[in-house]
C-alpha positions as CSV (number, residue, x, y, z in Angstrom):
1,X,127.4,30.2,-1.7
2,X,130.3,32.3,-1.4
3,X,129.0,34.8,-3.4
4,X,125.6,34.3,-0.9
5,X,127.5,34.9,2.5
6,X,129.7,37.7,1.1
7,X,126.2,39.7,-0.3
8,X,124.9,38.9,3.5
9,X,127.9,40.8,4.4
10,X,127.2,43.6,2.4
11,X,123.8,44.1,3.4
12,X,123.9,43.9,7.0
13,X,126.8,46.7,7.2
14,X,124.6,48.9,5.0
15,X,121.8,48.0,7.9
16,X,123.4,49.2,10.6
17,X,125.3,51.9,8.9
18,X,121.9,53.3,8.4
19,X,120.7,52.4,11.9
20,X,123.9,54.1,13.4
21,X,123.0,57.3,11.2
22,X,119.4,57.7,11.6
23,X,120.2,57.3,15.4
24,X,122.7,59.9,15.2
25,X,120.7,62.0,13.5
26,X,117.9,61.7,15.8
27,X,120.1,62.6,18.7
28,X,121.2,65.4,16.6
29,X,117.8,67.2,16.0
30,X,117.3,66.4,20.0
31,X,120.0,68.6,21.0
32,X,119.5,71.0,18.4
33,X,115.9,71.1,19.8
34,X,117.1,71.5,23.2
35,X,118.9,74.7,22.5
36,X,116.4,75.7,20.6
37,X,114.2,75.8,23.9
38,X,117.0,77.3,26.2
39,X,116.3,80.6,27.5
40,X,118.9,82.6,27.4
41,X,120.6,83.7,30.9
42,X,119.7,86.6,32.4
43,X,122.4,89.2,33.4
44,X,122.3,90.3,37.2
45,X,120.9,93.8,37.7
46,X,123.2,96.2,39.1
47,X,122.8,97.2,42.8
48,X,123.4,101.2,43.2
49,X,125.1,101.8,46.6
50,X,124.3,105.1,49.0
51,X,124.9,108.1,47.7
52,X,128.3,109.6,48.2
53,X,127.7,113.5,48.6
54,X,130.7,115.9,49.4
55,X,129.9,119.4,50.0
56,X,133.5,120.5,48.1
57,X,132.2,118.7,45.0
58,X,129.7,119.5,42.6
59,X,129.5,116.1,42.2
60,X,127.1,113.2,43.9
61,X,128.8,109.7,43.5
62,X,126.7,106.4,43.2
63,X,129.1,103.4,43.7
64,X,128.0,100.4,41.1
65,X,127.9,96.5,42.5
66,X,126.1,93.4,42.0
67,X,123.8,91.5,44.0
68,X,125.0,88.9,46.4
69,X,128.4,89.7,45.6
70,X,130.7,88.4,48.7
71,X,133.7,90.0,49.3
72,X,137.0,88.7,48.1
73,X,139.1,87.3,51.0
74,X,142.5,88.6,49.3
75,X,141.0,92.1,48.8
76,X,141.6,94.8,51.0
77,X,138.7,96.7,51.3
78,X,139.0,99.4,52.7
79,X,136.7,101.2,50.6
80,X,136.9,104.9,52.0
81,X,138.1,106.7,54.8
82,X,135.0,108.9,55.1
83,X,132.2,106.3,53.7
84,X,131.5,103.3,55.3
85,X,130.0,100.6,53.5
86,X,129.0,97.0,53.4
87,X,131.6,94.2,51.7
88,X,130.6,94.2,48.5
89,X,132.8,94.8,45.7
90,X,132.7,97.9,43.8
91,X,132.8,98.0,40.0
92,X,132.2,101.5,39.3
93,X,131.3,104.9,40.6
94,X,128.7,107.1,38.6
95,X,129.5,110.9,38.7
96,X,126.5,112.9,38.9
97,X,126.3,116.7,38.5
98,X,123.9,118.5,41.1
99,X,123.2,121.3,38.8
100,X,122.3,120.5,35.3
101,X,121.8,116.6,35.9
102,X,124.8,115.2,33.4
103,X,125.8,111.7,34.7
104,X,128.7,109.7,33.9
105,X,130.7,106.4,35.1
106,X,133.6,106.7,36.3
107,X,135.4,103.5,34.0
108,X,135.3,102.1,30.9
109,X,136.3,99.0,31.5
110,X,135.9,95.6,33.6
111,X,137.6,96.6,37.5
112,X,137.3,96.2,41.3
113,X,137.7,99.4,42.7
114,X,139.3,98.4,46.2
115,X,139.1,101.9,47.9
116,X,139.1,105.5,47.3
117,X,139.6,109.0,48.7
118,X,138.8,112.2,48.7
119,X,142.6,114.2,48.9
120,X,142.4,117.6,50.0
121,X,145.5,119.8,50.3
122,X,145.3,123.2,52.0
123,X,148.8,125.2,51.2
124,X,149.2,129.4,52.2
125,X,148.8,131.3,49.0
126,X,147.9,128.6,46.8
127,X,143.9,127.3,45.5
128,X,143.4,124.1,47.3
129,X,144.0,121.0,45.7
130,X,140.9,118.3,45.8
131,X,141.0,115.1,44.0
132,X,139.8,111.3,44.5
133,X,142.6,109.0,44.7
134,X,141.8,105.0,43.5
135,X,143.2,101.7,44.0
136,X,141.8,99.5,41.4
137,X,142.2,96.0,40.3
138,X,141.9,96.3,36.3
139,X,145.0,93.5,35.4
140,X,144.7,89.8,35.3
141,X,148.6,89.6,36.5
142,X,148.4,86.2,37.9
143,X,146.7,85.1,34.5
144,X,144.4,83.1,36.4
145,X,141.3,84.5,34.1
146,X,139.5,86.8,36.3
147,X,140.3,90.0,38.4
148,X,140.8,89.6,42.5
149,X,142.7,90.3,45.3
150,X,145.6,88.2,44.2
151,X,146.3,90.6,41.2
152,X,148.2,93.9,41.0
153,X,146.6,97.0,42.7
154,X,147.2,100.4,41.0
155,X,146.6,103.5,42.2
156,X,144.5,106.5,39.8
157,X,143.8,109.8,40.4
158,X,140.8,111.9,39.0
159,X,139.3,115.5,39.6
160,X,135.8,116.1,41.5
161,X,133.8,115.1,38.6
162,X,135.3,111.4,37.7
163,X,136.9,112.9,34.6
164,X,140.8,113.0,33.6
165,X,141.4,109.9,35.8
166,X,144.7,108.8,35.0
167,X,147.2,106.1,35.9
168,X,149.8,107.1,38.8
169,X,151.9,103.7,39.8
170,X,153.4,101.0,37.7
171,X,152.0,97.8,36.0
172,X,152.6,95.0,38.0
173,X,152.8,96.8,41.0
174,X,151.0,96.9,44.4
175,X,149.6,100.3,47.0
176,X,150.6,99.2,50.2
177,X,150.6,103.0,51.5
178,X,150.6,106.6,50.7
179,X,150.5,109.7,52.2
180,X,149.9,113.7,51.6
181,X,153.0,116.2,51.6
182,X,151.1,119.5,51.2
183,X,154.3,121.3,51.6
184,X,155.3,119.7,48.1
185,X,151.8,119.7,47.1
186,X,152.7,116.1,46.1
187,X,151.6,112.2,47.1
188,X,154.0,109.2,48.0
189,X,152.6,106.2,47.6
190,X,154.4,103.1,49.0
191,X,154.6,99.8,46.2
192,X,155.6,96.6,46.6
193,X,156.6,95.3,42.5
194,X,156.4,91.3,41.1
195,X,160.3,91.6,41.0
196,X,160.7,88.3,40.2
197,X,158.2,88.2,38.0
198,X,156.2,84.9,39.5
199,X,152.8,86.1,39.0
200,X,152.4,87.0,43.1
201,X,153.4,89.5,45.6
202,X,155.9,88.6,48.7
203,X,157.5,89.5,51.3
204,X,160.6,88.5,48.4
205,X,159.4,91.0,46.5
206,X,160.9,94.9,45.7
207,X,159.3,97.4,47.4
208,X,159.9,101.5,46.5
209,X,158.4,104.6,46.4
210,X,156.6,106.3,43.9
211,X,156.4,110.3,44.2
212,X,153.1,111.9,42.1
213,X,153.1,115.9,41.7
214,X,149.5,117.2,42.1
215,X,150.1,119.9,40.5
216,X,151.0,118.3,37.5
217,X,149.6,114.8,37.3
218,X,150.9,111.5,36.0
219,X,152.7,108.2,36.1
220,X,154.8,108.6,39.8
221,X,158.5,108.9,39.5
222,X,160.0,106.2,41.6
223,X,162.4,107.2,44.5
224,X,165.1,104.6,45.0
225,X,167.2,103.7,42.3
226,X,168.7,100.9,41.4
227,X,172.0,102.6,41.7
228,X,171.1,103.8,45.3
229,X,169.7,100.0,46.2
230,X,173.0,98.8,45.0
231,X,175.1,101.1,46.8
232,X,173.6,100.5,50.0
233,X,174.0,96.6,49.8
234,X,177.2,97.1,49.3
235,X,177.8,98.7,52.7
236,X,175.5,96.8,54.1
237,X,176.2,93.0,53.1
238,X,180.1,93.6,53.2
């Protein structure tokens, strides 16, 4: 009998071990089947904004969005002194040349171009300077996955045509201001910097300056040293 009940055993565990699997692998197959049959997701067309056409540029510029796209709320969007536009964000301008028809973007990689301007500065006995100055949204610095008004803001400059566009203010770092010195033939642009590095920009936060030379462009040279900051404390806070 023993022998009996223990083979009963045996035999219904191999049962439903082989209910459990067949059901298994039915369920399996199922969802296998189901991807099978899911379409794949179509991307979003882009939406081409008004032309942008300056008579000192050889250049038309088509701004790049995408449909329904609401603004951020922690973006400043100013977009352009001279263009005026709905609140859509902008994720790249394409450069195209009026005479022979080339056409390039303006970025090669993912961004939120916040705003951008045409500078223009007129000096006695010198060509005039023209280029587009950027603020653009291209680092995840609050790590939250995904580019938006509460990450770092960085200022670029480029010629007419979108080409040579190149980095003027620190990582990390946000535009709050600039202006034009034609007289130095030069741009200050007013930053505020994640100086205690907790992922956001505050009112406890460093601000500076950051001097760029037109005629020779680059990273900006900040103004205020940490010496000078120092110093000044130190008259100040005795």
């Amino acid at each position: 009998m023993k022998n009996y009940s223990f083979l009963n055993k045996i035999t219904t565990v191999l049962i439903i071990a082989t209910l459990s699997f067949s059901c298994k692998s039915a369920i399996n197959r199922k969802v296998e089947q189901a991807k099978a049959t899911e379409k794949p997701k179509p991307q979003p067309n882009l939406v081409y904004g008004d032309l942008i056409i300056k008579e000192q540029s050889d250049y038309l510029m088509i701004p790049v969005t995408l449909p329904e796209q609401n603004q951020d709320k922690g973006i400043d969007l100013k977009l352009s002194r001279s263009y005026e536009r709905s609140n859509q964000l902008l994720y790249n301008i394409i450069f195209y040349q009026k005479q022979n028809g080339e056409a390039h973007p303006l970025l090669n990689k993912k961004a939120i171009i916040t705003s951008f301007d045409l500078l223009e500065v007129k000096t006695a006995n010198k060509p005039t300077t023209r280029v587009w100055l950027y603020k653009i949204i291209d680092q995840d610095t609050n790590t939250d996955k995904k580019l938006n008004g509460e990450d770092a803001t960085i200022g670029y400059l480029s010629d007419l045509s979108g080409k040579n566009i190149q980095q003027i203010t620190p990582d990390n770092t946000r535009i709050i201001s600039w202006i034009v010195v034609p007289s130095q033939n030069a741009i200050f642009l007013k930053i505020i910097k994640d100086s205690d590095n907790n992922k956001k920009f505050t009112e406890e936060d460093k601000t500076n300056f950051v001097r760029v030379n037109l005629d020779k462009i680059g990273m900006g040279t900040e103004i205020i040293s940490d010496q000078i900051e120092q110093e000044i404390k130190s008259y100040v806070f005795k």
